[in-house]
KEVODREN-694937 format. One record per residue (C-alpha): x, y, z; residue in one letter. Coordinates in steps of 0.2 Angstrom, whole numbers, always signed. Layout:
{r {X,Y,Z},'A'}
...
***
This chain:
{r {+73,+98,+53},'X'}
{r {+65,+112,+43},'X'}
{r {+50,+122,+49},'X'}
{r {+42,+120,+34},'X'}
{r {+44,+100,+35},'X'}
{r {+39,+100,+55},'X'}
{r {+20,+110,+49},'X'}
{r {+17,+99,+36},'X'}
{r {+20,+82,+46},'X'}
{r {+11,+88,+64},'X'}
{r {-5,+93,+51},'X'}
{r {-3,+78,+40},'X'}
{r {-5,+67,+58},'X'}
{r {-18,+78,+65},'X'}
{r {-30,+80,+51},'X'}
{r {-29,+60,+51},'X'}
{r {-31,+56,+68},'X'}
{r {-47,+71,+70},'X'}
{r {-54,+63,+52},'X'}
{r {-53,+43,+62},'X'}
{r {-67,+44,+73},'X'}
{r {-82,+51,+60},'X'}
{r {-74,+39,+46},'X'}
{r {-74,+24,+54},'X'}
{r {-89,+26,+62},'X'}
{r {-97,+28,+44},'X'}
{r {-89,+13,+38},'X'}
{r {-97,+4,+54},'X'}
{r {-114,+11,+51},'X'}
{r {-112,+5,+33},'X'}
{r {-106,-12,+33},'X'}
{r {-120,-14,+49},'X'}
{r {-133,-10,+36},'X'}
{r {-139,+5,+48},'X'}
{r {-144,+21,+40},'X'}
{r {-132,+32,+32},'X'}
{r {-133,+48,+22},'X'}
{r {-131,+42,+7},'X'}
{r {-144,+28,+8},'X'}
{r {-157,+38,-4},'X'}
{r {-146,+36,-18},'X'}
{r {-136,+19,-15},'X'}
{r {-151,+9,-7},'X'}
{r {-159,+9,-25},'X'}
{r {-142,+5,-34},'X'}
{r {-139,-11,-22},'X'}
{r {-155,-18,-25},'X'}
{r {-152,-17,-44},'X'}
{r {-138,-27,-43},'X'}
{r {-144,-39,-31},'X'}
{r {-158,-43,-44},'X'}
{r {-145,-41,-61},'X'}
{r {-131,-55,-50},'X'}
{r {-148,-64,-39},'X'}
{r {-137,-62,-24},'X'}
{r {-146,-64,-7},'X'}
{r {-141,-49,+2},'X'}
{r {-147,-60,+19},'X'}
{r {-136,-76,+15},'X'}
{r {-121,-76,+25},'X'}
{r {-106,-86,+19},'X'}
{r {-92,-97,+32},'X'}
{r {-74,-91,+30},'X'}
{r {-69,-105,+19},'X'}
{r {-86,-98,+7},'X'}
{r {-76,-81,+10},'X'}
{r {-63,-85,+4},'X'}
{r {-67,-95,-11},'X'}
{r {-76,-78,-16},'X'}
{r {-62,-66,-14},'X'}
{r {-50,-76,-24},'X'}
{r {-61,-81,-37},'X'}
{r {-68,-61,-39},'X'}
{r {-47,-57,-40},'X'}
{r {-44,-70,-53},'X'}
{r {-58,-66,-63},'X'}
{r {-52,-47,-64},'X'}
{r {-35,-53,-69},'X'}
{r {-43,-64,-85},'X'}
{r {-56,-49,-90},'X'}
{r {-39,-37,-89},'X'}
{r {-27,-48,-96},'X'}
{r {-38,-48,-112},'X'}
{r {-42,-30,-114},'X'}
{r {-21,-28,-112},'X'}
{r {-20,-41,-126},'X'}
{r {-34,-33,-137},'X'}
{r {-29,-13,-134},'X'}
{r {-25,-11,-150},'X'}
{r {-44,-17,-157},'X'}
{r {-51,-8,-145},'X'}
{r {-56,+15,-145},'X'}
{r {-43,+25,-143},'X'}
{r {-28,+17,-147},'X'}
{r {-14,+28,-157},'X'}
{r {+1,+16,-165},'X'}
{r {+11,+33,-166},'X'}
{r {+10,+36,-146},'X'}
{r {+7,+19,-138},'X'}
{r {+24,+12,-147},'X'}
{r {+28,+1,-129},'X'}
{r {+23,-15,-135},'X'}
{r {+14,-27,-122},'X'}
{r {+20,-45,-122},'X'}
{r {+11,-59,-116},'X'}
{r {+21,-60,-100},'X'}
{r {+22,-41,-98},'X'}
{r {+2,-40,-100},'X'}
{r {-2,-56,-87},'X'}
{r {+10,-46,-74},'X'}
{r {+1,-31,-76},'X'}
{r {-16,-38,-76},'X'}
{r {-11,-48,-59},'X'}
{r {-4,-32,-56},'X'}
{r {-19,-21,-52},'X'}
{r {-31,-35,-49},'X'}
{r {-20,-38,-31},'X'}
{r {-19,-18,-29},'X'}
{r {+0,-21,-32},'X'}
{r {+0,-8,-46},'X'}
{r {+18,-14,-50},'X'}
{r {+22,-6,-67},'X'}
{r {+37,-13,-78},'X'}
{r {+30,+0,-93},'X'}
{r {+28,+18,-96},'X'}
{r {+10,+22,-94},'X'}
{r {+10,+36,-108},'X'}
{r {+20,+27,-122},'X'}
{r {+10,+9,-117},'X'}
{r {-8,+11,-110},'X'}
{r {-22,+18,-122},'X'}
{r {-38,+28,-114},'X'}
{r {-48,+13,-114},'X'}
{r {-35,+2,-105},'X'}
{r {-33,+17,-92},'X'}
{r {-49,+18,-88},'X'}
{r {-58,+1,-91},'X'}
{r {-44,-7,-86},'X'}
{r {-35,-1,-74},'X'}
{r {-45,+10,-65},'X'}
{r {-59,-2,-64},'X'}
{r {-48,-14,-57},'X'}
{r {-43,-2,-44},'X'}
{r {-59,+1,-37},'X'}
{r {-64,-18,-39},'X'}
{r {-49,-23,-32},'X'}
{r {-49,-10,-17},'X'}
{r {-67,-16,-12},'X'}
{r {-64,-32,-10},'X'}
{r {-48,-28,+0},'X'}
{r {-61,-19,+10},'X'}
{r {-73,-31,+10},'X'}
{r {-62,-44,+18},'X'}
{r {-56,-33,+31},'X'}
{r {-74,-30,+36},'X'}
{r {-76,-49,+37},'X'}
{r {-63,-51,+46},'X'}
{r {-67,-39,+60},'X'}
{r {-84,-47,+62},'X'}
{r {-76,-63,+64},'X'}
{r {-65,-57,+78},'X'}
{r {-80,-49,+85},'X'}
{r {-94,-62,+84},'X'}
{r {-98,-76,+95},'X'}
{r {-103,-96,+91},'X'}
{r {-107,-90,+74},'X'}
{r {-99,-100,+58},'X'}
{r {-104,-87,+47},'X'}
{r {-93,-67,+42},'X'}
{r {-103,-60,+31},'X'}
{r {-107,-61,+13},'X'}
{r {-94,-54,+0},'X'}
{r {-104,-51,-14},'X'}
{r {-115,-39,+0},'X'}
{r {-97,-31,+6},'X'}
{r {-90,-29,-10},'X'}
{r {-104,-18,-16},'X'}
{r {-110,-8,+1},'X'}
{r {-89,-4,-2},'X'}
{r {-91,+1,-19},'X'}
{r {-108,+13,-16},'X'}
{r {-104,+19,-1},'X'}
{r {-86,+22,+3},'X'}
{r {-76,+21,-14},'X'}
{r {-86,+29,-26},'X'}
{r {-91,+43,-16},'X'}
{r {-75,+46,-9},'X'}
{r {-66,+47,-29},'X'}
{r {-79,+58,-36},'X'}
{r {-75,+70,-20},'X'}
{r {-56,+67,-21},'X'}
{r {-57,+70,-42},'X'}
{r {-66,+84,-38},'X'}
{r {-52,+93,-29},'X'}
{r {-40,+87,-42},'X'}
{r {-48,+96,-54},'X'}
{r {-50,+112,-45},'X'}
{r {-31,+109,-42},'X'}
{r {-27,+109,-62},'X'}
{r {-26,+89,-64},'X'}
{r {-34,+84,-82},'X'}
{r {-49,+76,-85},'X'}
{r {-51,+73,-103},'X'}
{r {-50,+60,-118},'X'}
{r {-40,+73,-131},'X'}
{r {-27,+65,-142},'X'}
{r {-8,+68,-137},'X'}
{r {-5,+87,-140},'X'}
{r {+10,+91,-150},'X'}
{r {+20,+105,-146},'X'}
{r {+35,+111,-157},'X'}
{r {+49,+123,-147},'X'}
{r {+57,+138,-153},'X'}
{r {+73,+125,-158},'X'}
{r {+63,+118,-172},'X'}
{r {+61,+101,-160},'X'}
{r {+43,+92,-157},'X'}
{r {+37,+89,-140},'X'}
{r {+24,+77,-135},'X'}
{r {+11,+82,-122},'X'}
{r {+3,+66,-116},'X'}
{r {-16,+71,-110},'X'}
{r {-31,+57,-105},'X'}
{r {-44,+55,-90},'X'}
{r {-29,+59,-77},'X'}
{r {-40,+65,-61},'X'}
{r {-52,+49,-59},'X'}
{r {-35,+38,-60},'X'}
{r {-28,+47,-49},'X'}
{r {-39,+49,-35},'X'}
{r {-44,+31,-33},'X'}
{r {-25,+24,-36},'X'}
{r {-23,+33,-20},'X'}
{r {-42,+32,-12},'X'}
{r {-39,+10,-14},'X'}
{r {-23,+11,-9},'X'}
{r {-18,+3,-25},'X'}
{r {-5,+13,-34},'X'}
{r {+2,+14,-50},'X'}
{r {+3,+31,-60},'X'}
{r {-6,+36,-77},'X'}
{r {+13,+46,-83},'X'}
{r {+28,+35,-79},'X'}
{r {+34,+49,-69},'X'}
{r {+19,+45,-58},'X'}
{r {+14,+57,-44},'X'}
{r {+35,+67,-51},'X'}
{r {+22,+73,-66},'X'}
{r {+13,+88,-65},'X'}
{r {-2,+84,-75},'X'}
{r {-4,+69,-59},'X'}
{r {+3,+82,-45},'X'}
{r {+4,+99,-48},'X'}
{r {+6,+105,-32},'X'}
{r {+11,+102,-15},'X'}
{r {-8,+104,-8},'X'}
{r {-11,+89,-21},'X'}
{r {+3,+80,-13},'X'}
{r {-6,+82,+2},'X'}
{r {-21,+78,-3},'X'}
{r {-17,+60,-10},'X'}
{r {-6,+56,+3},'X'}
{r {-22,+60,+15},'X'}
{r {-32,+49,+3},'X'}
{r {-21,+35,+6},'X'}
{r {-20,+33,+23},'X'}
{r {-39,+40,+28},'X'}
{r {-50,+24,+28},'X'}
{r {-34,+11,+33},'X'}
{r {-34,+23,+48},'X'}
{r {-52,+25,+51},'X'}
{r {-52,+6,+50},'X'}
{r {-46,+4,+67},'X'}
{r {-60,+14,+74},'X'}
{r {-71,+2,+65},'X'}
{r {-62,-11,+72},'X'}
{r {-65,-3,+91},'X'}
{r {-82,-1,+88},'X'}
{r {-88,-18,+80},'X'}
{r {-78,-28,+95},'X'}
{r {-88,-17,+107},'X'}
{r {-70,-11,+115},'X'}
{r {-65,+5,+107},'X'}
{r {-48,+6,+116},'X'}
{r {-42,-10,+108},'X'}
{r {-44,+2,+89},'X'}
{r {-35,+18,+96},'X'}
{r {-20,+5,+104},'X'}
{r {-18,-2,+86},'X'}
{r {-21,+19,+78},'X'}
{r {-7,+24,+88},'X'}
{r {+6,+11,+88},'X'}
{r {+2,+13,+67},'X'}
{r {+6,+33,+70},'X'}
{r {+23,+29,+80},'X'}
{r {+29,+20,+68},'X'}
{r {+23,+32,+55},'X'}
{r {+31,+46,+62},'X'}
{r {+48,+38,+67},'X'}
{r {+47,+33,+48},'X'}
{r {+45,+51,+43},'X'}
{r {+61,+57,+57},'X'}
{r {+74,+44,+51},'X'}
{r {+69,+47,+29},'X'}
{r {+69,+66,+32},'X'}
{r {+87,+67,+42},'X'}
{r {+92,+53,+31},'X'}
{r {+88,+63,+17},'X'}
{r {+90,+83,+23},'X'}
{r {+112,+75,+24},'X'}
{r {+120,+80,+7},'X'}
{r {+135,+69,+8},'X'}
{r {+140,+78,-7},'X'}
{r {+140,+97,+2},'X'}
{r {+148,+87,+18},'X'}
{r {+164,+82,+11},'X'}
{r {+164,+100,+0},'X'}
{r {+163,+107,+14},'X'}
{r {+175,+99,+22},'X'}
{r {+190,+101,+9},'X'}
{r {+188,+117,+5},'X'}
{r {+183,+126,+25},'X'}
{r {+197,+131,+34},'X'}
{r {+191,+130,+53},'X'}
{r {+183,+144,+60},'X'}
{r {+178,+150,+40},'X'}
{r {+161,+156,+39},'X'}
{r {+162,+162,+21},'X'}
{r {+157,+146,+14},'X'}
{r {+137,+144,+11},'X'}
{r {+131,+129,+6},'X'}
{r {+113,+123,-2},'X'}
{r {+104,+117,+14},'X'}
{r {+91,+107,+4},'X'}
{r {+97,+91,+5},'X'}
{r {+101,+76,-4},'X'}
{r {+89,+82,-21},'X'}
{r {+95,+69,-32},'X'}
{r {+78,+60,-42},'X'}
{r {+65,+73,-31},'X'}
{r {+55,+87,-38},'X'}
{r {+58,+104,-34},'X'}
{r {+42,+108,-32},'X'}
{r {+41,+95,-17},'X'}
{r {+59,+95,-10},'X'}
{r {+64,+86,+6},'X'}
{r {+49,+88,+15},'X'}
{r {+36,+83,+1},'X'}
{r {+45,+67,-4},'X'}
{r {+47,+60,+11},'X'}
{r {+31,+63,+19},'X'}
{r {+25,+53,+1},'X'}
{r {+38,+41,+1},'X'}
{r {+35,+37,+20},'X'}
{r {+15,+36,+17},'X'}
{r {+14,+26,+0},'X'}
{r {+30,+12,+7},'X'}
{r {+19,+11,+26},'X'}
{r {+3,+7,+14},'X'}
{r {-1,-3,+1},'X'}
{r {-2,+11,-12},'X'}
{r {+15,+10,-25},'X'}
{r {+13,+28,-31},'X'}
{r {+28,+40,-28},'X'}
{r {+33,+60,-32},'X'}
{r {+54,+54,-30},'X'}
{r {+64,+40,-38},'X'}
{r {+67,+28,-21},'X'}
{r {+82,+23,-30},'X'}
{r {+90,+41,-28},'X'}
{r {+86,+41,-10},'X'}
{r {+102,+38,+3},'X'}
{r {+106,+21,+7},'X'}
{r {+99,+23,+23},'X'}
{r {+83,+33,+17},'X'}
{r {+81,+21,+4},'X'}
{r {+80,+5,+19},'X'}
{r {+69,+16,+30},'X'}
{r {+56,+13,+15},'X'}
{r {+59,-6,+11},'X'}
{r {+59,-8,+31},'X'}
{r {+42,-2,+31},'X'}
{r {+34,-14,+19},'X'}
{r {+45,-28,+25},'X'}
{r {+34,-23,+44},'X'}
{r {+21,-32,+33},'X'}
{r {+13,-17,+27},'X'}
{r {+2,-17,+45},'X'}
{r {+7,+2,+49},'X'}
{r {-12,+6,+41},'X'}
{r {-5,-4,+26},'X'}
{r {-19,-9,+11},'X'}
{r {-37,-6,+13},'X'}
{r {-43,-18,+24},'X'}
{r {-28,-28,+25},'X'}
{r {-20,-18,+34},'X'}
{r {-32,-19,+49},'X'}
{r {-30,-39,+48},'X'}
{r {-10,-38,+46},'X'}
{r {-9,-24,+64},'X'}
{r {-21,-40,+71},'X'}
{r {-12,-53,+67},'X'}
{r {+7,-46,+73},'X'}
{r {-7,-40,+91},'X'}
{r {-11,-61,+91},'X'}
{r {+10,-66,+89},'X'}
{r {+12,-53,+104},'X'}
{r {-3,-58,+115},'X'}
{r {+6,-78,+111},'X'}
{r {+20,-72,+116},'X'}
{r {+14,-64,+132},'X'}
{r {+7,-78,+135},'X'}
{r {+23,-88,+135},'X'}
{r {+31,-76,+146},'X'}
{r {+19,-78,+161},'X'}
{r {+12,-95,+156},'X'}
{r {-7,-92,+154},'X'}
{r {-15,-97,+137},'X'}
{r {-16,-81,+126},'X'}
{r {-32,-74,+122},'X'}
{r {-37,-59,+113},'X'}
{r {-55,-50,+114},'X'}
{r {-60,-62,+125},'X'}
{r {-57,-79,+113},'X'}
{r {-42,-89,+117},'X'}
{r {-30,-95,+102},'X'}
{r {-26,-111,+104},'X'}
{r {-16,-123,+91},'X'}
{r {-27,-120,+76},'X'}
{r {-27,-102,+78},'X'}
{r {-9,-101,+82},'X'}
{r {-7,-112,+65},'X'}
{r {-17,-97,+55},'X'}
{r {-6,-85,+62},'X'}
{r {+9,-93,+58},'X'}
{r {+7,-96,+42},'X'}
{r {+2,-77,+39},'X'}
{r {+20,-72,+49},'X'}
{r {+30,-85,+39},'X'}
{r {+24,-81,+20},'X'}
{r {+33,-66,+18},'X'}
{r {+53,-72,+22},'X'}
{r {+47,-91,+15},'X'}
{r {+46,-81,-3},'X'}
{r {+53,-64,-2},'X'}
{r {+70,-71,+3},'X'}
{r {+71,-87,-8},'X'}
{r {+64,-77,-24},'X'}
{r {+80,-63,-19},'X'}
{r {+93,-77,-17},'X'}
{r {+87,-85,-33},'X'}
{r {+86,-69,-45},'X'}
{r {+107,-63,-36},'X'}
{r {+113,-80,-40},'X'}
{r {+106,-83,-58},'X'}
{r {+110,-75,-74},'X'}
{r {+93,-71,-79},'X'}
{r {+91,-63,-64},'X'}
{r {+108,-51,-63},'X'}
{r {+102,-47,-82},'X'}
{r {+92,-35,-73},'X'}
{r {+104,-24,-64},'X'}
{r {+108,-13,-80},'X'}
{r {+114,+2,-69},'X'}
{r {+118,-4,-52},'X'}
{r {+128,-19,-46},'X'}
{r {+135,-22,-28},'X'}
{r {+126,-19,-14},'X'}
{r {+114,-6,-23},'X'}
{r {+109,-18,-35},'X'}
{r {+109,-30,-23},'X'}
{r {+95,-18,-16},'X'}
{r {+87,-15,-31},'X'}
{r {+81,-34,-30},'X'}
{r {+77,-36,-11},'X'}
{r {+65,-20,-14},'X'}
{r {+57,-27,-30},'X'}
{r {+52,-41,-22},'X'}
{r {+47,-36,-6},'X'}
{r {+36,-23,-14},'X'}
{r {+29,-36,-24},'X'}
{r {+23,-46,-11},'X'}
{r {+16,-33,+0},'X'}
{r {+6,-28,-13},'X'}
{r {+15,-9,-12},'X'}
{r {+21,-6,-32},'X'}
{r {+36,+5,-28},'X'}
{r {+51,-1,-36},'X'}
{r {+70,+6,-35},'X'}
{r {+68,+11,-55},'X'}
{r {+88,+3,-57},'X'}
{r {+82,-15,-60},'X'}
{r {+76,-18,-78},'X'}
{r {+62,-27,-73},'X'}
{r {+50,-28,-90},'X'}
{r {+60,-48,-92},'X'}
{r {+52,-63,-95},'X'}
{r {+60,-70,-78},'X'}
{r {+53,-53,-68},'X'}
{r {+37,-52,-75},'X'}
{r {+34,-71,-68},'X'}
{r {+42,-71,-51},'X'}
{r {+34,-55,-46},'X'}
{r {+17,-59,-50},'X'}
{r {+20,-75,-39},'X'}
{r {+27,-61,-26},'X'}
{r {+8,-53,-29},'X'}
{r {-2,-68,-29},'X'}
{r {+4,-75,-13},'X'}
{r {+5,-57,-4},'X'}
{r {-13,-54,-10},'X'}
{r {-22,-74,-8},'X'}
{r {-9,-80,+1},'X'}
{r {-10,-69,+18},'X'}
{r {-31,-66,+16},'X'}
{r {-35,-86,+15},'X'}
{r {-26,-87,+35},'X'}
{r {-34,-70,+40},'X'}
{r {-50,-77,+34},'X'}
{r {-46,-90,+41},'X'}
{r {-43,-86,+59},'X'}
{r {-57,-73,+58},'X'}
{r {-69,-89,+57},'X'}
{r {-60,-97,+72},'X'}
{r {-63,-84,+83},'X'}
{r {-82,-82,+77},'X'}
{r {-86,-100,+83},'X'}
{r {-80,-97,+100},'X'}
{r {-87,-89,+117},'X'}
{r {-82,-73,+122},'X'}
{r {-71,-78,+140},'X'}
{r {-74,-65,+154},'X'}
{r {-60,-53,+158},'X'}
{r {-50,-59,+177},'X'}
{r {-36,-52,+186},'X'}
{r {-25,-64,+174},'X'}
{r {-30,-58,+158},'X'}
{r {-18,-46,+147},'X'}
{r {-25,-29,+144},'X'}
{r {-21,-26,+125},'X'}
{r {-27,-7,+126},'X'}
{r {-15,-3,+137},'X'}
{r {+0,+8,+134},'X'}
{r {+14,-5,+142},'X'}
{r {+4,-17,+127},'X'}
{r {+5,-5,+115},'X'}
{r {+25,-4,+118},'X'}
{r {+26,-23,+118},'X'}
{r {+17,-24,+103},'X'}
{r {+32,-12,+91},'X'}
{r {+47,-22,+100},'X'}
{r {+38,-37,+94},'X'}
{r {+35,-29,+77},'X'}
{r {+56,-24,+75},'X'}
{r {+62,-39,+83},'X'}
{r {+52,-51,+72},'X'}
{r {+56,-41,+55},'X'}
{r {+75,-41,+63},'X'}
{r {+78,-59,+65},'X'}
{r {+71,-62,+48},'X'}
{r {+78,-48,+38},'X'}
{r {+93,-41,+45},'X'}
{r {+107,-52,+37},'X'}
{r {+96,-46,+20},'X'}
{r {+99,-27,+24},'X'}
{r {+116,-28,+29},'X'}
{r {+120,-35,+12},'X'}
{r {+112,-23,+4},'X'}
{r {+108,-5,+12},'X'}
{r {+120,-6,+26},'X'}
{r {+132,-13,+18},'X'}
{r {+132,+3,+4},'X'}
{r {+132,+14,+20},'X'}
{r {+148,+9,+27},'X'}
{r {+157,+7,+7},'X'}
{r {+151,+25,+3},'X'}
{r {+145,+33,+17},'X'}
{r {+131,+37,+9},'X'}
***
């Protein structure tokens, strides 16, 4: 592994892990209602919307109440986008001659369930199909909508696993917007900010024309780039303003922007578990989560970069052509360059592609689908973990608890106690909760995959890659779908009237259909009694636990994924040893 590469991981962990402590202990103060810095100028702004909405900032809501919130606030972002998508070309800024992409009724509901699930999944070309107003009152409002209430439910779930005989998590409406004034919009206008100062446009010109020395015309595409960008990445969302996404320079110029967004994905999922320590009163239990999050981070960033730094190409070259003992021959060291930028190289596209398929967050600076076979599973492995390794803003706290509760059950089994964790025992109705959450992703990603490789309107898709690539290709798109990611291996033509249906079930189910059990739990565990600590109870802030926790995490993504990859990326590694 390159120098280079080694600085630029070891900072990218350590400027995280100093940054989790302050973070999440703002985000405590915050969602507390303690004072914080910026109360002089949000305090105002949330009692104006409180009286605008009449919500009751001191009404507190049951998990089912929750709930009933989250997904109505998610369904009513997807009907207020799906009609601007419908209506773009009525609305400012729209140019016929530029936005020639048409956008179909099916087409235009998966990209409104799209961004209103922080999925992000785009089967279009943002500059040939989204106007400034879509962009911007669209998209990027849905972003931030959408990342609050991720937030918001992650926030409501930590109360519930720290509270006691209570049947109450919170209010939404009151979480929803302390995220909003406190952590979001604060956090983009710091993030823009830097983009800006890093060359990143902020405008609303019309496409500039530029004609080349050959007599030819070049299109420049132009719009409000920097406040996209910053909170695509900020709500862990996704989804670029080019469809070269984070590969264009007007959306990365350089490798400190790389940096930058992929420190603004991962900052407040990390922070999250410091949170999580301090509202549970058991700040040990947060680092134990933080840490096992960073293993797996960084055996992520190991297997990609090796995966990746091997040009199977130069190897064989090599090979043919090197008599032993010749050292005349001097081959490219940079890897396996096929679909990366140059300006990014190894090092920079994996550190983003490792980031973005651990989170929730869909944006990319490489095409996934020109990674190695093994490079390429490394990523879809990741979101198939169930997005828990910091994962989406605020779920991905509740997905690391939930695969904590399966291991703490399991423990349980081994020595034959009852499993509690923080105290409250789970029982059968909690273990029901938690079940269901486990058993979501296989129960959909699996039969949706079997049924799109076995159909014709599914194998329409697979324009370029058949085989086990293709294969692949589908796995990935519906697995992203689901975890709420976006990333897609670009081979599947997925802009299909079958596509555009099934993954937005994929979205709607990894969005509702995991929060709805979290919640759920979450108000289980508020009703009960913290139980006092004995000589019998499993410490789950220890390392031996912490251990426990990842073999749990592989072997359960192992039993229910491994004939899946060894159809597709394994099987393309031992055909073309590549």
């Amino acid at each position: 592994m390159d120098l280079y590469s080694v600085v630029q991981y070891l900072l990218f962990v350590v400027i995280v892990t100093v940054l989790v402590k302050p973070l999440g202990g703002y985000m405590e103060r915050v969602f507390a209602r303690r004072p914080t810095l910026l109360d002089r100028i949000c305090l105002p702004m949330e009692r104006m919307i409180y009286r605008v909405t009449a919500v009751d900032p001191d009404a507190e809501m049951t998990a089912k109440e929750y709930a009933i919130c989250f997904v109505f606030f998610g369904l009513a972002g997807t009907v207020v986008l799906y009609a601007i998508l419908r209506m773009q070309r009525f609305l400012p800024w729209f140019y016929p001659q530029y936005q020639i992409t048409p956008l179909t009724p099916d087409l235009s509901l998966n990209t409104a369930i799209s961004f209103s699930t922080t999925t992000t999944w785009q089967a279009y070309a943002g500059e040939n199909t989204m106007t400034y107003f879509s962009q911007m009152a669209g998209l990027c409002a849905q972003n931030f909508l959408a990342g609050a209430a991720g937030l918001a439910v992650g926030i409501a779930f930590i109360r519930g696993m720290a509270r006691q005989l209570s049947g109450a998590l919170g209010n939404f409406w009151v979480d929803l917007t302390r995220s909003l004034l406190w952590v979001l919009v604060p956090g983009a206008l710091l993030g823009a900010s830097l983009l800006l100062w890093q060359g990143v446009p902020m405008n609303f010109h019309p496409y500039t024309v530029a004609h080349t020395i050959e007599g030819g015309k070049q299109v420049i595409p132009q719009g409000p780039v920097a406040a996209l960008e910053i909170i695509k990445n900020l709500g862990t969302n996704g989804g670029g303003f080019f469809n070269a996404n984070g590969a264009h320079p007007y959306e990365n110029p350089t490798p400190l922007t790389n940096f930058l967004e992929m420190a603004a994905i991962v900052l407040l999922p990390a922070a999250l578990t410091n949170t999580f320590g301090r509202m549970v009163r058991q700040p040990r239990q947060g680092w134990i989560l933080y840490w096992v999050m960073v293993f797996f981070l960084c055996s992520g960033l190991l297997f990609v970069h090796r995966f990746e730094k091997r040009n199977f190409a130069q190897r064989d070259f090599k090979e043919a052509v090197s008599a032993p003992g010749d050292t005349n021959v001097r081959l490219d060291s940079a890897g396996n360059m096929e679909g990366k930028e140059v300006r990014f190289g190894v090092g920079g596209s994996t550190l983003t592609a490792v980031v973005t398929s651990n989170t929730a967050t869909g944006s990319n600076n490489a095409m996934h689908d020109s990674f190695t076979s093994l490079g390429g599973m490394v990523l879809l492995v990741n979101m198939l973990l169930g997005e828990l390794v910091f994962g989406g803003l605020g779920t991905g706290l509740y997905s690391m608890v939930m695969a904590t509760a399966i291991a703490v059950f399991l423990a349980g089994l081994m020595v034959g106690r009852t499993p509690e964790y923080l105290g409250k025992k789970i029982g059968a109705a909690e273990n029901k909760m938690i079940m269901l959450y486990a058993l979501a992703a296989p129960l959909l990603i699996l039969p949706l995959t079997a049924v799109a490789v076995s159909t014709r309107l599914g194998l329409a898709g697979l324009t370029t890659n058949g085989g086990p690539h293709g294969f692949t290709e589908i796995l990935f798109a519906y697995t992203t779908c689901f975890a709420n990611n976006g990333q897609s291996f670009s081979g599947l033509s997925a802009s299909t009237v079958f596509y555009n249906l099934s993954t937005a079930l994929a979205m709607m189910v990894g969005r509702f259909g995991l929060a709805i059990p979290a919640l759920a739990l979450a108000g289980l565990f508020a009703r009960q009694r913290n139980s006092p600590a004995t000589s019998g109870t499993l410490p789950t802030d220890s390392l031996p636990f912490g251990v426990f926790l990842g073999t749990c995490v592989v072997t359960m993504v192992a039993l229910s994924y491994l004939p899946a990859l060894a159809l597709g990326p394994v099987l393309e590694r031992l055909l073309f040893g590549r």
